[in-house]
Each structure stands twice: as structure tokens, then as C-alpha cells.
Legacy VTK file of the C-alpha trace (Angstrom):
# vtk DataFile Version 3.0
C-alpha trace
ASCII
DATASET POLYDATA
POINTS 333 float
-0.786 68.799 43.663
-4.557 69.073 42.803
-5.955 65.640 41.326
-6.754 65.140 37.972
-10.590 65.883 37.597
-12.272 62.802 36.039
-15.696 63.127 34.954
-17.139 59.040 33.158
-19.012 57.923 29.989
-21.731 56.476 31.028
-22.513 53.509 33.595
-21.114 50.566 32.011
-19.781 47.682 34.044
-16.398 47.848 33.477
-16.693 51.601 34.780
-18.460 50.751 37.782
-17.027 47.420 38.873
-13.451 47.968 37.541
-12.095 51.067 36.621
-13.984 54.198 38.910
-13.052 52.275 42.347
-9.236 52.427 41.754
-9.199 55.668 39.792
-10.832 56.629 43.456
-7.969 55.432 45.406
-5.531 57.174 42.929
-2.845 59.210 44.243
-3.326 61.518 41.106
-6.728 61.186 40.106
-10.291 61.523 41.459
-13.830 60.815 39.740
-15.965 64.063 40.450
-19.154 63.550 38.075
-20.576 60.695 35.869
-23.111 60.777 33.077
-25.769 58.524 32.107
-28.775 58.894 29.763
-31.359 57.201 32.537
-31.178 59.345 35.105
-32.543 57.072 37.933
-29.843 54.689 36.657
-27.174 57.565 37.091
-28.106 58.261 40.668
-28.351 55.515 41.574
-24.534 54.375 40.519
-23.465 57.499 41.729
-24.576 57.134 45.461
-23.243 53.619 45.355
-19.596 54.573 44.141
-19.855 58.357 46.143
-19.130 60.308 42.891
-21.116 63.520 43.430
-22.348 65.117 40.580
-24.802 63.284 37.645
-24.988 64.964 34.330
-28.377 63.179 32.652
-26.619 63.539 29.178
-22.955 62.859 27.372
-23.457 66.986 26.419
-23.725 68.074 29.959
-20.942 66.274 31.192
-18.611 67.765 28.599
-19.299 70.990 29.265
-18.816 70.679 32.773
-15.656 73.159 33.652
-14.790 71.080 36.749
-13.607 68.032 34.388
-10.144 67.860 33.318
-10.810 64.460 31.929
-13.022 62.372 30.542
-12.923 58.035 30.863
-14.851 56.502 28.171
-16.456 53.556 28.382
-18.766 53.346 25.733
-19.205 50.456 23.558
-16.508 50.091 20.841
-18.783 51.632 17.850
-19.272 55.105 20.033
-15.401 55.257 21.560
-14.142 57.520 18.349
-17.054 59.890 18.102
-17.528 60.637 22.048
-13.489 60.913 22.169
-13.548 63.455 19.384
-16.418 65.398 21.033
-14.630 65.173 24.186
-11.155 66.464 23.005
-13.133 69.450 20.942
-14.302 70.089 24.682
-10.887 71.050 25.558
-11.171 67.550 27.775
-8.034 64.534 27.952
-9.640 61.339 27.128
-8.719 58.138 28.561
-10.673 55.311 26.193
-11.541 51.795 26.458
-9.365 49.915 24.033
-10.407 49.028 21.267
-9.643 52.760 20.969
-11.737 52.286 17.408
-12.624 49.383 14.812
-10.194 50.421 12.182
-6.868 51.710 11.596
-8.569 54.987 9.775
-10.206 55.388 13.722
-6.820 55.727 15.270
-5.733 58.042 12.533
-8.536 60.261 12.737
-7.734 60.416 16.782
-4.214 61.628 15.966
-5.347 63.964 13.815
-8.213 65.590 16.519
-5.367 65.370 19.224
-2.615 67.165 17.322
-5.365 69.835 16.205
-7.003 70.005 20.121
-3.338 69.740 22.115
-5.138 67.245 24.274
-3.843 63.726 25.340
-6.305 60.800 24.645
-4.871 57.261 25.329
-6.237 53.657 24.631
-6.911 52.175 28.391
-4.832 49.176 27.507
-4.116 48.955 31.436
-1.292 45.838 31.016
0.910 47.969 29.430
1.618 49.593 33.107
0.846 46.450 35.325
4.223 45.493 36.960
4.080 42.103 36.033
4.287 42.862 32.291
7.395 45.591 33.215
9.032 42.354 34.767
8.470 40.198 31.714
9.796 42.179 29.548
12.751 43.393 31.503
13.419 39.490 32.284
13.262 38.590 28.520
15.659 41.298 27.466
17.706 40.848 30.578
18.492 37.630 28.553
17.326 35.484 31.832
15.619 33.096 29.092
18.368 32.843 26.152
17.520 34.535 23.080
13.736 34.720 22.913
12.442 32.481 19.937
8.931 32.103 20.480
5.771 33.323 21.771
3.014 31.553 22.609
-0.667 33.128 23.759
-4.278 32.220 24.785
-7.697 34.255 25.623
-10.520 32.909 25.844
-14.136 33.099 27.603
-17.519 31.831 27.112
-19.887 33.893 25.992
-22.827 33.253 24.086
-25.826 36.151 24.738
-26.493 38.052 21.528
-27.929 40.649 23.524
-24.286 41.141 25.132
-22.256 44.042 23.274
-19.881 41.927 22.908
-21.959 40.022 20.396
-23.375 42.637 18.241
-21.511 42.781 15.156
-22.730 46.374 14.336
-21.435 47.580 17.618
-17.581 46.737 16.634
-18.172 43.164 18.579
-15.973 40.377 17.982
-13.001 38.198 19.730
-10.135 40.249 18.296
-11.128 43.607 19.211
-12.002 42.369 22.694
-10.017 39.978 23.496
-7.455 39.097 20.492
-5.638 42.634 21.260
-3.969 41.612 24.038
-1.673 38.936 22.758
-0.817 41.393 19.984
-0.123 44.610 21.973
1.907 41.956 25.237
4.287 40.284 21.991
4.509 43.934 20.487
5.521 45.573 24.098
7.892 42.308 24.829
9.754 41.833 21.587
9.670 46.364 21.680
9.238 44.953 17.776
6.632 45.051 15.143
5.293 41.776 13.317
6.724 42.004 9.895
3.604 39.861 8.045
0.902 38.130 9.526
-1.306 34.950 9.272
-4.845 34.024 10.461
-7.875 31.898 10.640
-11.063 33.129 11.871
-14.549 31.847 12.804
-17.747 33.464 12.664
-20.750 32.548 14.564
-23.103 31.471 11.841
-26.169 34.173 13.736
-24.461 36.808 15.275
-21.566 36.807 12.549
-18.955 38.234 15.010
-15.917 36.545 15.174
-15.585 33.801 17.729
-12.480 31.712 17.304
-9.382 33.089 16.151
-5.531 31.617 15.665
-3.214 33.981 14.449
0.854 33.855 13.600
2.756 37.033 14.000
6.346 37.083 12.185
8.134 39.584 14.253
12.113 39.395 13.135
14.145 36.594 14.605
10.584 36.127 17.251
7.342 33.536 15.939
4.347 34.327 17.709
1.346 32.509 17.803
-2.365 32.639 19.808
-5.526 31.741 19.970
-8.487 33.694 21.494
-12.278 32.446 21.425
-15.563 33.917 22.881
-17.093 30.602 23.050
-14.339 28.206 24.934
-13.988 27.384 28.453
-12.344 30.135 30.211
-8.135 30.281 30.225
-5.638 32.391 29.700
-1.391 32.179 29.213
1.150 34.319 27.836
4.379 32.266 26.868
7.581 33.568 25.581
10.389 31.054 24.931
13.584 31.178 24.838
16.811 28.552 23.940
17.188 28.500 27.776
14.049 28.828 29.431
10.760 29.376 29.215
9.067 32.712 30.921
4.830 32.576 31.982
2.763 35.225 32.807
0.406 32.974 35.095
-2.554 35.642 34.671
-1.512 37.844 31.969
-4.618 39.800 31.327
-7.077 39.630 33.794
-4.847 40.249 36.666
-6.150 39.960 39.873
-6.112 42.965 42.611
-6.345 41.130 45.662
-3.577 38.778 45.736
0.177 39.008 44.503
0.878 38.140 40.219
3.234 35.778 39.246
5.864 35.386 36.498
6.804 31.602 36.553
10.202 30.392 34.861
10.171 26.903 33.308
14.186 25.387 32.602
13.196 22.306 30.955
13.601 20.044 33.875
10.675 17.813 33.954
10.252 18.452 30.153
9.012 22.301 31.331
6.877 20.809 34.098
8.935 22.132 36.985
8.970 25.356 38.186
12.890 26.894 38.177
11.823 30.190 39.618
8.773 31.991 40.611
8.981 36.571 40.358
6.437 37.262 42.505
4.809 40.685 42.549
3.103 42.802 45.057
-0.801 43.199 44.905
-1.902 46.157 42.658
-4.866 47.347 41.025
-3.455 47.547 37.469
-6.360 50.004 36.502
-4.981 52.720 39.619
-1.607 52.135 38.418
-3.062 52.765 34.438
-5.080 56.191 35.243
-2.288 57.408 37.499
0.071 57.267 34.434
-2.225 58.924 32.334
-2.120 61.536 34.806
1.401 61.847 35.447
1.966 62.227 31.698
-0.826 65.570 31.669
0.758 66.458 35.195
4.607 65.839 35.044
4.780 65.767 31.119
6.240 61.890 31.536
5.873 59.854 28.534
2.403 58.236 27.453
2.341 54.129 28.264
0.138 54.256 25.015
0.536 56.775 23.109
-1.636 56.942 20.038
0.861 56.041 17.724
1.561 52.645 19.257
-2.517 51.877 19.030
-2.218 52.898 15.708
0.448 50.188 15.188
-1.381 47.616 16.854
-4.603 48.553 14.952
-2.785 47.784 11.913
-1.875 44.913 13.070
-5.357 44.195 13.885
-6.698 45.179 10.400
-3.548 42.511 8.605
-5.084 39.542 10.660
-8.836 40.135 9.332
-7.703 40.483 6.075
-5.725 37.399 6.301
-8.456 35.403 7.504
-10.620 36.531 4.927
-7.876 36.375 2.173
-5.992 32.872 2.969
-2.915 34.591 2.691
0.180 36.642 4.747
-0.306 40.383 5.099
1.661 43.304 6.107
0.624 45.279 8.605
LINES 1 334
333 0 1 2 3 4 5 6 7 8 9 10 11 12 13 14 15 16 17 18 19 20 21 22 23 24 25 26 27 28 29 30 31 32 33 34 35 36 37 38 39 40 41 42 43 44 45 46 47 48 49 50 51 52 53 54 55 56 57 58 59 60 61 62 63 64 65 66 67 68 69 70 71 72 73 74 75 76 77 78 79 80 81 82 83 84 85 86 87 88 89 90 91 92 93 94 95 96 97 98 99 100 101 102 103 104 105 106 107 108 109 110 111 112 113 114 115 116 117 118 119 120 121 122 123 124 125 126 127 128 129 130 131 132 133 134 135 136 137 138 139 140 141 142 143 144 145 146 147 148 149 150 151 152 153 154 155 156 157 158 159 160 161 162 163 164 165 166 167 168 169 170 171 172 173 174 175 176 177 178 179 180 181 182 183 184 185 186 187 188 189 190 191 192 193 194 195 196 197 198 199 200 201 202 203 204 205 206 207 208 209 210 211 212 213 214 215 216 217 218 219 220 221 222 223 224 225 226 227 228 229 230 231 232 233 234 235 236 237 238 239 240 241 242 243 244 245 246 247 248 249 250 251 252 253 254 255 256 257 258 259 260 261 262 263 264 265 266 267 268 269 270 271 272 273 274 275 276 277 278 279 280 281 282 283 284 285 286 287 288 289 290 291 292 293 294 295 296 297 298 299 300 301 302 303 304 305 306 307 308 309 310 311 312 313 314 315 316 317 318 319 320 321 322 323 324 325 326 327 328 329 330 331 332
């Protein structure tokens, strides 16, 4: 089976430090040319990671016939228009999440994809990490009772308005970085959609992106509630809680690929301070295991982990909580 033929966006870290080293060491998938818009900076990540072709603009690389695929890791203001150009390039598109800043983005994407026949997908890469297929298999399997609540927190500490992560106009902000992931985790869980939502939101008073976030989401019969900030100490939990037991994803997000994950079940002994069980899981790269099932479903025709229509739901769900932040009221996704 010949790999699928990746060529990347751009240099950005999470490319080189996260995603082009496992997509390397996929069974399905290999990284044959990268673009960059400095040159010298282009070789020079290129001889580092062995990818051997450099295309010195976005252009070039998409209209290079030896890419099936594109990853792109742009920052979150340039993810829709490169992924359009891409797909009109006849090219599949694999795209950081947040695959855009609005629900209209997503929409738009859906719209280029049915008209192009090409896949594009939101890189949300715990949707295919095993320890999130155990959670949610362990939660239906009833191994917790009837799951009640849901309780979630991201957080990291970063001030640097020069970061991109900080720069309002680039789509910067907690909840598109960070705030997603306890949205689309409860979503893929509870295989449910939050019927109205509540939130409160903080802006930093200079670079007016959002910083502090707690949001409730009122999925049927399921409360759900999290917190994410971009200026706490570091930490991060996903909870979900049953009337028997209590279920946590130790490292829920930022799951590491060098040592095993853990689910950890809490019975109430020790008022939920003792451990009942521990589901441990092998080590994995959760970004191999992502692009691999991107390319199965352009290979094998298997179905999409994210297929546009479930970013589109959690974009709307992303749009209810900054309106009701800004509103003071419940909104419906």
C-alpha cells in the first residue's frame, strides 16, 4: 500500500516538535516536502526532521503533484483560507483545530469539501488516543452508574503578547486553544450535544484575548462544567461522575508518548481519595495514531474520527459560550 503523501504548512512548532516526527513513523503516512516563507528557515527544519523537498512558498507546495495531503499548521486566523486553497488544489487537508474562529468557518469548509470531493478534518488528535476510546467505552459500559456529571480543567501560563496565542486578531484566546477540549471530550463521552449553555469569561485588560473561562454545558440527564485559563499554574483533569464511581483521565489532553496513560477509577472509599482501579494503556503517540486515521479513512474509506460536521457542532458550541459570557444569559448552541 503506497503511503499517504504529506506535504506541511509551514514550520511551526507544533509541526516540528509534535506532529511531523510521528506522522514519520506512520504505518500509512509519510512527510515528503514542507514549505516555509524563509527559506534558510525551511532548510534548515527540513535537514533536521529528513523531509526532502522545501517549497519557499504556501503556492509551490500546493502545486506539488507528489502531495496527496496537506497538514496545516498555520495560526488559527490563516487555517480556513490555506484549507480552502489547499482542497481547490485537489489536496486532503488535515488542520490544526481550531479548524476556524466561527461557526460560518466550519460551514464554509463543508461547503469547499462537498464542492472539491476532498476530505479535510480538524486535527483534534484525542478523539483517536486510546485512552479517550476507554473512557468512553467504560462510561457507557455502565462501570460508573449512570453518568451525572462532568467535571474539566485546562490551564497553562502564558503571558507573551508576542505569542500567537495572545494576539487577539490572530483568532487567540483560551477557548479556541485550549477551552475546546473539554467541550469536544464531554461531547465524544456523553455521544450527546449540550442542550443550552452558560459562561463567564475574562479578558486580559492589553491583549483583550480571553484568559479565564468557566463554562456549564446542559447536555440531557449529564451537567458539565470546566474551567480553562492561559494565565494559571499549569493542570489539567477530565472527570466524569457517576452514582457509583467516579472515572479520571489522569492526562487527558496533553498525553504523553513516552510512558503508558492512565484512566483512574475513584469508588468513594476514602471520600474519592482511593484509587479502586487503575486502566492502564500502552505508550502511543496519539498524533501517529490521529494522521494514520485520517489516512485510513482516504485509503480504506473508514469513517472520519472528525468529520466536519462534528467540528461544526462543537464550533457552535463554541460560538453559545462567547455569547453567553458576553450576554449574562443561557444560549443554545
Amino acid at each position: 500500500m503506497r503511503k499517504l503523501r504529506f506535504g506541511v504548512l509551514s514550520t511551526a512548532k507544533i509541526a516540528r516538535e509534535k506532529v511531523i516526527p510521528p506522522m514519520q513513523r506512520a504505518s500509512r503516512c509519510e512527510v515528503v516536502a514542507i514549505a516555509s516563507r524563509d527559506p534558510e528557515r525551511g532548510r534548515e527544519v527540513a535537514e533536521r526532521l529528513g523531509i526532502e523537498r522545501v517549497h519557499g512558498s504556501y503556492e509551490a507546495l500546493l502545486a506539488d503533484p507528489d502531495i496527496d495531503a496537506v497538514y496545516n499548521p498555520l495560526p488559527n486566523h490563516l487555517h480556513v483560507p490555506w484549507t480552502i486553497r489547499a482542497a481547490e488544489a485537489g489536496k486532503h487537508v488535515l488542520c490544526e483545530k481550531p479548524l476556524g474562529i466561527t461557526t460560518a468557518d466550519v460551514e464554509e469548509l463543508i461547503a469547499v469539501r462537498d464542492r472539491t470531493g476532498v476530505t479535510i478534518q480538524e486535527a483534534f488528535m484525542v478523539r483517536t488516543h486510546p485512552q479517550w476510546l476507554r473512557a468512553k467505552a467504560l462510561v457507557r459500559s455502565g462501570r460508573i452508574g449512570v453518568l451525572k456529571a462532568i467535571y474539566g480543567h485546562f490551564s497553562y501560563h502564558l503571558a507573551d503578547p508576542a505569542n500567537i496565542r495572545n494576539v487577539m486578531g490572530w483568532g487567540g484566546g483560551g477557548l479556541l486553544d485550549i477551552g475546546c477540549y473539554p467541550i469536544t471530550t464531554s461531547r465524544f463521552v456523553t455521544d450527546d450535544e449540550p442542550r443550552r449553555v452558560a459562561a463567564m469569561i475574562e479578558r486580559d485588560p492589553d491583549m483583550e484575548i480571553d484568559r479565564l473561562g468557566s463554562v456549564m454545558l446542559d447536555y440531557p440527564g449529564v451537567q458539565c462544567i470546566f474551567t480553562y485559563g492561559t494565565q494559571l499554574v499549569a493542570r489539567q483533569t477530565m472527570q466524569f461522575i457517576g452514582t457509583k464511581a467516579r472515572l479520571e483521565v489522569e492526562i487527558p489532553f496533553n498525553a504523553p508518548n513516552d510512558r503508558p496513560c492512565r484512566i483512574l477509577i475513584y469508588d468513594g472509599a476514602g471520600l474519592g481519595g482511593v484509587v479502586s482501579e487503575t486502566v492502564e494503556l500502552a505508550t502511543c503517540d496519539q498524533y501517529g495514531i490521529m494522521v494514520d486515521a485520517f489516512a485510513a479513512s482516504i485509503q480504506d474509506g473508514t469513517p472520519q474520527p472528525v468529520p466536519l460536521e462534528d467540528s461544526l457542532l462543537n464550533m457552535r458550541v463554541i460560538d453559545a459560550v462567547f455569547r453567553a459570557a458576553e450576554r449574562g444569559t443561557w444560549e443554545e448552541p
